[in-house]
LOTI-967828 format. One record per residue (C-alpha): residue number from 1; x, y, z; residue in three letters. Coordinates in steps of 0.25 Angstrom, whole numbers, plus 5000, padded with zeros to 4 digits. Layout:
BEGIN
  donu    px    py    pz  mivex
   NUM     X     Y     Z    ALA
...
//
This chain:
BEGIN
  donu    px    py    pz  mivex
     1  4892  4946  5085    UNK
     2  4895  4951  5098    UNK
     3  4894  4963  5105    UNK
     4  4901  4974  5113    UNK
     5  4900  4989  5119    UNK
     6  4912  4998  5114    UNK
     7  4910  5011  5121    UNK
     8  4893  5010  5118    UNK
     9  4895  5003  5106    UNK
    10  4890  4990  5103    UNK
    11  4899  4982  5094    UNK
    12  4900  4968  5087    UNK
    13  4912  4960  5088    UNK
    14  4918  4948  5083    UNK
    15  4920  4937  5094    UNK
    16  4936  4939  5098    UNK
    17  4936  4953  5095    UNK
    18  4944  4961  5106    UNK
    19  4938  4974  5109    UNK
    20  4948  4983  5102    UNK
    21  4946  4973  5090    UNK
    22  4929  4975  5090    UNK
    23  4930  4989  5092    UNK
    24  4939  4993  5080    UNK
    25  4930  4984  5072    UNK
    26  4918  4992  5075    UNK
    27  4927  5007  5074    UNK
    28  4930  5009  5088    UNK
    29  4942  5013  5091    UNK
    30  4950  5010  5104    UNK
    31  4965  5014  5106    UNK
    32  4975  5006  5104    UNK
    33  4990  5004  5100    UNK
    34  4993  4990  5102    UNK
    35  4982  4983  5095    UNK
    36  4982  4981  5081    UNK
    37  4973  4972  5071    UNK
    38  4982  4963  5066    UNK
    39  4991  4961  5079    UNK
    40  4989  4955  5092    UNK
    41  4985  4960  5103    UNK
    42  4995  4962  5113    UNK
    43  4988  4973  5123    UNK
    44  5000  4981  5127    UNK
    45  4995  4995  5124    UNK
    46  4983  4996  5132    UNK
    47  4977  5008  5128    UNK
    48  4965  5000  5121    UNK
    49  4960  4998  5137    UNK
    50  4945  4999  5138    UNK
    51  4935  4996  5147    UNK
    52  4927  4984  5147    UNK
    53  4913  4983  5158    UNK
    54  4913  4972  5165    UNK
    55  4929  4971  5165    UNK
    56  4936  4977  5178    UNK
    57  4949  4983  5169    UNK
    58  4951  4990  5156    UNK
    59  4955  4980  5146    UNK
    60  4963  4982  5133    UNK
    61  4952  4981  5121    UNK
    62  4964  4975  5110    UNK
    63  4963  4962  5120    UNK
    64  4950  4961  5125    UNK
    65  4941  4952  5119    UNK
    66  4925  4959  5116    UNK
    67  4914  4949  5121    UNK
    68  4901  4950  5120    UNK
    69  4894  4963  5127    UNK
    70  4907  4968  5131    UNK
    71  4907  4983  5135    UNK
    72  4918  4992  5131    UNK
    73  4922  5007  5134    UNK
    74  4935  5011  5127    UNK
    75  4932  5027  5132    UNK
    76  4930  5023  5147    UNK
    77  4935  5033  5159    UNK
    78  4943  5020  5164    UNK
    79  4947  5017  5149    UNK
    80  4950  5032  5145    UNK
    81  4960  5031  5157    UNK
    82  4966  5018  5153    UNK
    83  4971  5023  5140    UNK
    84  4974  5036  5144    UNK
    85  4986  5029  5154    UNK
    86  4990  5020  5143    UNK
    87  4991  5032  5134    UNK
    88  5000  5040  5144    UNK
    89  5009  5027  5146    UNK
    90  5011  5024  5132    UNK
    91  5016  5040  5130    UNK
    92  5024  5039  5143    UNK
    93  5036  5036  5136    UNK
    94  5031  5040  5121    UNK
    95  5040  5051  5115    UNK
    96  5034  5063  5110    UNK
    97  5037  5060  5095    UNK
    98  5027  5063  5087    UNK
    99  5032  5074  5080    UNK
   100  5043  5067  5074    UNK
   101  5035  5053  5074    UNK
   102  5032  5046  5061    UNK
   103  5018  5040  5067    UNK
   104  5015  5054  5071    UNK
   105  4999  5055  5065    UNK
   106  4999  5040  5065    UNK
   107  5002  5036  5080    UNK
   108  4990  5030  5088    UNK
   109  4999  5034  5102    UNK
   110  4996  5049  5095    UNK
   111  4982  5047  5092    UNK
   112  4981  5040  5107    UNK
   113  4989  5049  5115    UNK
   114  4979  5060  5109    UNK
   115  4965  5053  5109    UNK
   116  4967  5044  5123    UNK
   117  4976  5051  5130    UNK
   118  4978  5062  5143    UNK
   119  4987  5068  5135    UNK
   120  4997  5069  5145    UNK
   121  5008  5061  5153    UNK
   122  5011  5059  5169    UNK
   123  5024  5055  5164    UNK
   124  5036  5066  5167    UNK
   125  5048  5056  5166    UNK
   126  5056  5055  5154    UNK
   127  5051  5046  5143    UNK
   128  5059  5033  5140    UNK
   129  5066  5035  5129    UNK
   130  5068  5023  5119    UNK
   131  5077  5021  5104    UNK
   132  5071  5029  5093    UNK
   133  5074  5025  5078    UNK
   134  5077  5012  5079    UNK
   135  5077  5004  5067    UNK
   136  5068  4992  5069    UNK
   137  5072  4987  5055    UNK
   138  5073  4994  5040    UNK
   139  5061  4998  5040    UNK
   140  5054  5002  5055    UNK
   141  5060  5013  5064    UNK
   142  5058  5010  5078    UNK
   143  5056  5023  5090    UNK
   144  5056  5016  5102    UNK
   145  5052  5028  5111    UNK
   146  5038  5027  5102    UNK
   147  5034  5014  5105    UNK
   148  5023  5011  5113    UNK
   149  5026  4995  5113    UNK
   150  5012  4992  5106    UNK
   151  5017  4980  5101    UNK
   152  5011  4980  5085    UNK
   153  5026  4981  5079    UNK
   154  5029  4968  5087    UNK
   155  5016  4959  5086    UNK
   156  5016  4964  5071    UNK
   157  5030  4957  5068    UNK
   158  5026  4945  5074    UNK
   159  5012  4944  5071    UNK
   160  5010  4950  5056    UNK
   161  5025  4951  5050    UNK
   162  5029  4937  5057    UNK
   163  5043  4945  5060    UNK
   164  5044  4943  5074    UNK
   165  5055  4956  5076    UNK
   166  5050  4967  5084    UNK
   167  5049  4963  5101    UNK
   168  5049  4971  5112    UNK
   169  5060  4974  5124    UNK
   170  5061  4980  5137    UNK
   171  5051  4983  5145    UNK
   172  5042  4994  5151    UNK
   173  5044  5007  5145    UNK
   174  5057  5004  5139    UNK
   175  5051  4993  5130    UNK
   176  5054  4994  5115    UNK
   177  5054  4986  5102    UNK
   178  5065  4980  5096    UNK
   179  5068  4969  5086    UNK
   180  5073  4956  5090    UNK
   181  5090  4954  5089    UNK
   182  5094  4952  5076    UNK
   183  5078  4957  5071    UNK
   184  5074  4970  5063    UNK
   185  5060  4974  5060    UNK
   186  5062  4968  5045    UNK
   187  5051  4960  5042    UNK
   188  5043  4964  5029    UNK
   189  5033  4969  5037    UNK
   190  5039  4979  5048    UNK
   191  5034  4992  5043    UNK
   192  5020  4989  5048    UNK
   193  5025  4989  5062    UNK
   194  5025  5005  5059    UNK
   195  5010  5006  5054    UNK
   196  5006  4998  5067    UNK
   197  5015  5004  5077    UNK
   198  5005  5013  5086    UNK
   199  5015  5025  5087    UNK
   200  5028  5029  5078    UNK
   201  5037  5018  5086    UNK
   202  5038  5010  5074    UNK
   203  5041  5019  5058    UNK
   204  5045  5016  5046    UNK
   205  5058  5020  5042    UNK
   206  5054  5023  5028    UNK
   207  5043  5033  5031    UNK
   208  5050  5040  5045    UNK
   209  5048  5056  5045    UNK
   210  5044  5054  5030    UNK
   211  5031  5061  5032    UNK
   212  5019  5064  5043    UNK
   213  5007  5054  5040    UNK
   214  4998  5068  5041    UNK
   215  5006  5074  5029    UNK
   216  5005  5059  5021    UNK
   217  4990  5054  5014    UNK
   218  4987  5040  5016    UNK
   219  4982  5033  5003    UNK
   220  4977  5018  5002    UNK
   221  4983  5010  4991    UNK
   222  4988  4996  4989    UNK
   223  5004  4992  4991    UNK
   224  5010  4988  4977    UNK
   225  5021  4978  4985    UNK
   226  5015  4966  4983    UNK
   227  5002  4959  4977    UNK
   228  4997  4959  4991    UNK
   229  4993  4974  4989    UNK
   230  4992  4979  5004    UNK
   231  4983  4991  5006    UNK
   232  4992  5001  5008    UNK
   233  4994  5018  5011    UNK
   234  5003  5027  5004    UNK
   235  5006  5038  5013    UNK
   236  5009  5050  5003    UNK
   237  5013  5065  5006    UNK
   238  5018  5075  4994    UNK
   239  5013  5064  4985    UNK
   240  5024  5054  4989    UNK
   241  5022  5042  4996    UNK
   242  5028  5040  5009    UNK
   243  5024  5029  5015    UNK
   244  5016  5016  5014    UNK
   245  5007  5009  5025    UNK
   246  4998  4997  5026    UNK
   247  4982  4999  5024    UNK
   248  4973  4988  5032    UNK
   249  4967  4978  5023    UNK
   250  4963  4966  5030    UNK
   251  4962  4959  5017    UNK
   252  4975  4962  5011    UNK
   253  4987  4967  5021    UNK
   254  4979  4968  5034    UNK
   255  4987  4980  5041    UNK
   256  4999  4977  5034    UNK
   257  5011  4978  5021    UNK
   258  5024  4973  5021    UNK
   259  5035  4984  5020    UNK
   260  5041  4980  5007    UNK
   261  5026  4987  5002    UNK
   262  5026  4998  5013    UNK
   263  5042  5003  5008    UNK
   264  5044  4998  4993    UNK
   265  5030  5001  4985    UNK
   266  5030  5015  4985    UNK
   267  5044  5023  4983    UNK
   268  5045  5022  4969    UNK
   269  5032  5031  4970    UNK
   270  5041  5044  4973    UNK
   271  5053  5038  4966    UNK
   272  5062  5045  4957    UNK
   273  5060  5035  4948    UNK
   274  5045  5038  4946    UNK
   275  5042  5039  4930    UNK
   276  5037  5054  4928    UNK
   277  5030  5055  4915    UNK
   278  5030  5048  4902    UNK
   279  5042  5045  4895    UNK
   280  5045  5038  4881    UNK
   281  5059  5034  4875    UNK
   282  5066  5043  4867    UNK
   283  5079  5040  4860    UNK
   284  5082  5030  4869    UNK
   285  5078  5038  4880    UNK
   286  5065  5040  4889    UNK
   287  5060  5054  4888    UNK
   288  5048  5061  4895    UNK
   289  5036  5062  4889    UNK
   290  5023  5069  4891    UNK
   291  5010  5058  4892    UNK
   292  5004  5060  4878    UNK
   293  5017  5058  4871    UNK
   294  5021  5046  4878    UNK
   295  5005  5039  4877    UNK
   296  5006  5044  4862    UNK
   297  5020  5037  4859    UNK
   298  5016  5024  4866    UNK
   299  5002  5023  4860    UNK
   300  5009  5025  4847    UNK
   301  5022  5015  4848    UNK
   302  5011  5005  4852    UNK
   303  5007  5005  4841    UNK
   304  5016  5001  4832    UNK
   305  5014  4986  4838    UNK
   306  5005  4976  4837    UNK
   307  4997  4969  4847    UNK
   308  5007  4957  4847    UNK
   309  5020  4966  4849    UNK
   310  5014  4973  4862    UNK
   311  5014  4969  4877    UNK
   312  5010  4974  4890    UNK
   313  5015  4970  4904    UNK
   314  5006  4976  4914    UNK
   315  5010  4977  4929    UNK
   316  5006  4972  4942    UNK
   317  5009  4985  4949    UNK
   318  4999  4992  4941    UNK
   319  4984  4992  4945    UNK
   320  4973  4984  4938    UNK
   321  4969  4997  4931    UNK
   322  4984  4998  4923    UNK
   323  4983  4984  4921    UNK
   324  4971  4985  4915    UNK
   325  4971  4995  4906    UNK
   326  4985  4989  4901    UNK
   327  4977  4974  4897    UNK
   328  4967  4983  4891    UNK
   329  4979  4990  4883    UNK
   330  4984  4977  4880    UNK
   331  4971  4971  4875    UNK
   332  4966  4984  4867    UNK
   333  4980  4983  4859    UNK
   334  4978  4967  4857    UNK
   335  4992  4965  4864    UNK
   336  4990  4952  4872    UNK
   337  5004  4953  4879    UNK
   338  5002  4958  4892    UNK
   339  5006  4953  4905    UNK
   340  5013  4957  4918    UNK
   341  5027  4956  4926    UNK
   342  5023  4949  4941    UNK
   343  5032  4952  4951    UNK
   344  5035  4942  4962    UNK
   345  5046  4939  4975    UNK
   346  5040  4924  4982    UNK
   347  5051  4931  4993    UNK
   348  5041  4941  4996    UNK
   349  5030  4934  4998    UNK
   350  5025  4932  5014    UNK
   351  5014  4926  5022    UNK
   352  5009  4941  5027    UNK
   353  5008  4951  5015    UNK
   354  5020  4950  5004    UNK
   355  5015  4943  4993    UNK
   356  5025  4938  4982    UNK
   357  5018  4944  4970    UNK
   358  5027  4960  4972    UNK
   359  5013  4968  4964    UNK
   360  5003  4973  4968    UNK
   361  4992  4969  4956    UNK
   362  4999  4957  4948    UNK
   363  4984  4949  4951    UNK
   364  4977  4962  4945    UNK
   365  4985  4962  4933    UNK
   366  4984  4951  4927    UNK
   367  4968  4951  4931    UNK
   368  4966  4963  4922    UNK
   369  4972  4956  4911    UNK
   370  4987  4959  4911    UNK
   371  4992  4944  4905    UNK
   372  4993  4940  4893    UNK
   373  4981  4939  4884    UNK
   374  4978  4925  4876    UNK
   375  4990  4924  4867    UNK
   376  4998  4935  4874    UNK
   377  5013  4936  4881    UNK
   378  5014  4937  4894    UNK
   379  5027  4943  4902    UNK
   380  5037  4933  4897    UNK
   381  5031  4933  4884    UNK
   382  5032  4947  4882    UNK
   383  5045  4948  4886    UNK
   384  5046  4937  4876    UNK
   385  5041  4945  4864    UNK
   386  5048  4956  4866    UNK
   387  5062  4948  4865    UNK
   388  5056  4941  4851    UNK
   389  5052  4955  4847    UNK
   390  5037  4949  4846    UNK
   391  5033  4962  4857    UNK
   392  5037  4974  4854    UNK
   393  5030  4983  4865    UNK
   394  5028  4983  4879    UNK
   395  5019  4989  4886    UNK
   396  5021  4990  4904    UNK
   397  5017  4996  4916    UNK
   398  5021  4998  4928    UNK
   399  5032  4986  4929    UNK
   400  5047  4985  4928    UNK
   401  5047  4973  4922    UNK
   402  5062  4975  4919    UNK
   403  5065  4975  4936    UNK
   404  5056  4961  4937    UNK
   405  5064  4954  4923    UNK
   406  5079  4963  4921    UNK
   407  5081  4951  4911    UNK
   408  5069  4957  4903    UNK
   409  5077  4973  4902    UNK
   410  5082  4968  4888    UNK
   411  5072  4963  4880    UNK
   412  5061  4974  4884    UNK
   413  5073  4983  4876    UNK
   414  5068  4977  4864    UNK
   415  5055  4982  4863    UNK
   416  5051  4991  4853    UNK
   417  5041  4999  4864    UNK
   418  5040  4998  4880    UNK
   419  5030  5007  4886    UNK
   420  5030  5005  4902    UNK
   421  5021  5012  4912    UNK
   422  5028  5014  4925    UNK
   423  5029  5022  4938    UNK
   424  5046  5022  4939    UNK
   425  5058  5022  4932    UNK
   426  5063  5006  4930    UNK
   427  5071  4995  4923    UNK
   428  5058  4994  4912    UNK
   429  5056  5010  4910    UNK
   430  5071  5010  4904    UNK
   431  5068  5002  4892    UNK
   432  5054  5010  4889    UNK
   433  5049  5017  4877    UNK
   434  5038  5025  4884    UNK
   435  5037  5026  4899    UNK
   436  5024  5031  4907    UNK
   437  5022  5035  4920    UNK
   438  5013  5027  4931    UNK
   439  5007  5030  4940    UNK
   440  5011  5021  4954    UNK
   441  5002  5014  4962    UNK
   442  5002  5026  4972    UNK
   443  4997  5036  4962    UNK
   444  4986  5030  4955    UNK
   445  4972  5022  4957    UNK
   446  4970  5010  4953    UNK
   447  4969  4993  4960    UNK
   448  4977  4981  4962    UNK
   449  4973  4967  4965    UNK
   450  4983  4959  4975    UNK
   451  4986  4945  4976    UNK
   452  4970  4942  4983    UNK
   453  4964  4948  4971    UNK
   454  4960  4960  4978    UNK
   455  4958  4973  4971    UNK
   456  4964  4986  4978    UNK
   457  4966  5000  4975    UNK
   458  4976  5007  4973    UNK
   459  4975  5024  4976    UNK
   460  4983  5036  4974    UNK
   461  4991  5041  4983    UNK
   462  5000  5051  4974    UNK
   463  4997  5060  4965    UNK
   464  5003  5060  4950    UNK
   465  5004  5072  4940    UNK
   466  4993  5065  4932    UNK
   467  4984  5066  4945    UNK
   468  4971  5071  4942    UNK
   469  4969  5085  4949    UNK
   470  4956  5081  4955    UNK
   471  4963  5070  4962    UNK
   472  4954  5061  4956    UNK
   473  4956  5048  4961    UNK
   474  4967  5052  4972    UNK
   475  4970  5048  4986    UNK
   476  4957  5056  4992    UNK
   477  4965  5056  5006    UNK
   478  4976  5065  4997    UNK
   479  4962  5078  4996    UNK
   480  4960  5077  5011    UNK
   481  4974  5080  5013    UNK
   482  4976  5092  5002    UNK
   483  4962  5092  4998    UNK
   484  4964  5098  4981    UNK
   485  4976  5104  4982    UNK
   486  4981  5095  4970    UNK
   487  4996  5103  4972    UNK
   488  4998  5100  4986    UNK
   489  4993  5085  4985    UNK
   490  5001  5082  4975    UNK
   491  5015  5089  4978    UNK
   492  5025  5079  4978    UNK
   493  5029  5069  4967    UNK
   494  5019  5068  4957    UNK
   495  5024  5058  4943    UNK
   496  5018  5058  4929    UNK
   497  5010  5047  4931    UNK
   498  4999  5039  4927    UNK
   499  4991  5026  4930    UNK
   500  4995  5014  4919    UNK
   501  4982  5013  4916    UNK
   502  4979  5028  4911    UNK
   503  4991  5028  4904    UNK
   504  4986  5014  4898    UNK
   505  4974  5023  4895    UNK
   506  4979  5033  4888    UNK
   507  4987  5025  4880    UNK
   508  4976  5016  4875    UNK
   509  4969  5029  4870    UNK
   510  4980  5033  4861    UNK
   511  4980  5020  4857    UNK
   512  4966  5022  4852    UNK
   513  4961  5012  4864    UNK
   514  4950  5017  4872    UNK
   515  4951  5017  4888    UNK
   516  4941  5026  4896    UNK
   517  4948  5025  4910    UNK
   518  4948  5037  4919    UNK
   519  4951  5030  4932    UNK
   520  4958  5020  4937    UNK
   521  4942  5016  4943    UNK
   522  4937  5016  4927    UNK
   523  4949  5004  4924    UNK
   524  4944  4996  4937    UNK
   525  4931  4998  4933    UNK
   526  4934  4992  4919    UNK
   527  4943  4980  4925    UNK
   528  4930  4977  4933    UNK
   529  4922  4977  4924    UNK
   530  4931  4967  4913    UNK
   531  4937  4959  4924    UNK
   532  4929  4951  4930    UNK
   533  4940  4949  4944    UNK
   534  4937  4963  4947    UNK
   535  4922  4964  4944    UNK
   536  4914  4970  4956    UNK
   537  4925  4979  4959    UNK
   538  4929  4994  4958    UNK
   539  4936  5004  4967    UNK
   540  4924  5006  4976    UNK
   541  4925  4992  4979    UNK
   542  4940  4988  4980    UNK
   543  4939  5000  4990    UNK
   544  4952  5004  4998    UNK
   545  4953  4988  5005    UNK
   546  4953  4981  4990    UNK
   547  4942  4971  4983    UNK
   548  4944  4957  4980    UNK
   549  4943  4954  4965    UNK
   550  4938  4941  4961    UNK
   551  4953  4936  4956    UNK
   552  4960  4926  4963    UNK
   553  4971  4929  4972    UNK
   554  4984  4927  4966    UNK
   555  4988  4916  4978    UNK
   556  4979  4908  4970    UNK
   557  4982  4909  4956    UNK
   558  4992  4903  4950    UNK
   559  5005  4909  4947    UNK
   560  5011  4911  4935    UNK
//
């Protein structure tokens, strides 16, 4: 491969590679706000200038191309200088709005302004003022004043999003961004503009002056949107969720999420409708209950059916681990009926990330053996049996199979028995016998497989009151904040909660069924083991990027 000198280094480079595009392969780091990845290049910053031998001018690194043998110093007197200048024109006309600014702890034009900057300004005229708070559309407010005309929200629209909506008018220090006449920044993808704008120009309207990124952890999970499974962070403070922001995964989303994932996946969290504890049907009525009773009264009314009279409909929103132990359930009962709702909206579906299948895990759970088994019903089926009278108990997790099927509302009121596993009050819960409390995605370890047949984990990110003290298993970026102070970390909302497949556990054992699980690491490590998609793989291996299991990607198989 070729070669050049980066400040006395030697580096490899692919052939094509601009400067700024070598060094960041090889760590090094050179200023910029323009240039991104994903984007073109359009130059317009300048603060990436270095200087080249041989080469009579300073030349902008996110342009140039590296050739063989190339010399570059990014820390020159002459570069030094160069950036400096651009730094002090591009805080010209910058208001002093940090302390009220929502990228504040997050803005590049901070970290800049302190690490390639005089610190100081020739400029004693007063600064151009431009609009503030201007909706750019439902979702993105837009401070004018802030803007440093970079360029990404722009080059973004037309290049990722295929909107074309954002442009710019005017010119010289009165230039701004607007959307074209008749146009709002409403494409399903507008809230990235606010994770790659430079400085606080561009925020969202859901998360504005909801909280300083110092006083929030950031925790890597997967989004539960769609069966695409972007890599994600939930951003948490006082144990609630505040906001949601893409994670880089080259071989999933890129740099990217759609906004319907960023806005609409992780509310219900913090809702008021969150199920705190168990709860069993009384006189018509569902009263709270401690754990024990409710395990006790379920592993007891279980079993008063046979084999034949039961079914279970496992979940596509639940992790591989829930799914599994619930087949296993199933299988140790000798109850062949089990399968699972999928949920789908062709309309969602794009060429960029959407995909039409609305869950994150519906590959996963039928690969760990939620379908029916030889002879067994499958979702019709079931719902079949239970209007001929021929099932008499249902067994569900972490679905509201009544939201997907209204139609369906009546004939699960015939049952004699409907246990149901889930995270929030809903249209299914009302006709339950026994309710249990799960734990959401946020709260709980555990993996998913998306539409490619890769394998990613999913992390904790809130606490709940079943939380182990040691914090076994916890978001480790949640110690370097508050270290042990157990009570401080986990002030805030915290639910009755558990994962599907502990409770699952529990139950089996009343049921006089052996499952030796203590981690959600202990039921991958068994679904590895058994299913041969999955061998080779374990926590250490899916890693924070995600592994590729040996199933076939959904696009290929057929439908059903």
């Amino acid at each position: 491969m070729p070669k050049l000198v980066i400040d006395g280094i030697e580096i490899e480079f692919q052939q094509g590679q601009t400067i700024i595009q070598a060094a960041k392969d090889h760590g090094i780091d050179i200023p910029h706000f323009c240039w991104h990845p994903s984007l073109s290049v359009s130059g317009n910053c300048r603060v990436c200038l270095v200087e080249i031998e041989k080469m009579p001018k300073l030349a902008i690194a996110c342009s140039t191309l590296a050739s063989e043998g190339m010399v570059v110093h990014t820390a020159s007197e002459k570069a030094l200088a160069a950036r400096n200048a651009v730094m002090e024109f591009l805080l010209i006309n910058h208001p002093l709005d940090c302390p009220i600014c929502d990228e504040a702890g997050e803005c590049k034009l901070q970290d800049y302004a302190y690490s390639h900057s005089v610190g100081e300004s020739r400029f004693v005229e007063e600064k151009n003022h431009k609009e503030k708070r201007v909706p750019l559309g439902p979702y993105v407010m837009f401070d004018g004043d802030r803007c440093i005309s970079c360029s990404r929200c722009i080059r973004f629209c037309d290049e990722i999003a295929k909107a074309p909506e954002l442009t710019f008018i005017k010119r010289g220090d009165r230039v701004t961004i607007v959307t074209f006449p008749g146009e709002e920044l409403n494409n399903p993808y507008s809230l990235n503009v606010t994770d790659i704008c430079p400085v606080g120009a561009l925020t969202n309207r859901d998360f504005r002056f909801k909280s300083r990124v110092w006083d929030m952890s950031a925790n890597k999970t997967i989004c539960q949107g769609c069966s695409r499974g972007c890599n994600i962070e939930l951003w948490v403070r006082n144990n609630q969720i505040l906001r949601i922001t893409p994670r880089q995964n080259d071989e999933v989303n890129n740099y990217w999420m759609c906004d319907h994932g960023r806005l609409n996946t992780f509310k219900f969290v913090n809702a008021e409708d969150r199920v705190d504890g168990a709860y069993i049907r009384k006189e018509g009525v569902l009263d709270k209950a401690e754990w024990d009773e409710a395990l006790n009264k379920a592993a007891k009314e279980l079993k008063k059916f046979s084999a034949k009279e039961i079914a279970f409909i496992g979940s596509p929103f639940a992790t591989l681990e829930d799914n599994y132990l619930l087949a296993k359930f199933a299988s140790a009962l000798g109850s062949k009926n089990i399968d699972f709702v999928r949920h789908t909206d062709p309309a969602f579906e794009d060429n960029i990330l959407r995909k039409e299948d609305l869950t994150p895990n519906s590959l996963g759970a039928e690969a760990v053996g939620v379908k029916p088994a030889q002879g067994g019903l499958n979702f019709e089926g079931i719902i079949d049996g239970i209007k001929e009278g021929k099932i008499k108990a249902l067994y569900l997790i972490e679905d509201d199979i009544v939201a997907v099927y209204p139609e369906i509302e009546e004939v699960l009121s015939k049952l004699d028995l409907l246990i149901i596993h889930t995270s929030n009050i809903n249209k299914t819960t009302a006709l339950a016998d026994i309710v249990f409390p799960a734990a959401t995605y946020a709260e709980k370890n555990g993996t998913v497989v998306n539409f490619q047949g890769r394998v990613q984990r999913l992390k904790p990110a809130v606490s709940t009151i079943e939380t182990d003290r040691s914090l076994d298993g916890l978001a480790l970026s949640r110690l370097d904040k508050f270290g042990t102070d157990f009570d401080r970390w986990a002030q805030g909302h915290k639910y009755d909660a558990k994962s599907s497949w502990k409770i699952i556990s529990s139950l089996a054992v009343l049921m006089g069924f052996k499952l030796k699980y203590n981690m959600a690491e202990d039921v991958f490590s068994d679904i590895s083991k058994t299913i041969g998609a999955f061998s080779g793989l374990d926590y250490d291996v899916i890693g924070e990027l995600g592994a590729q299991s040996k199933l076939k990607p959904i696009d290929t198989v057929t439908a059903k």
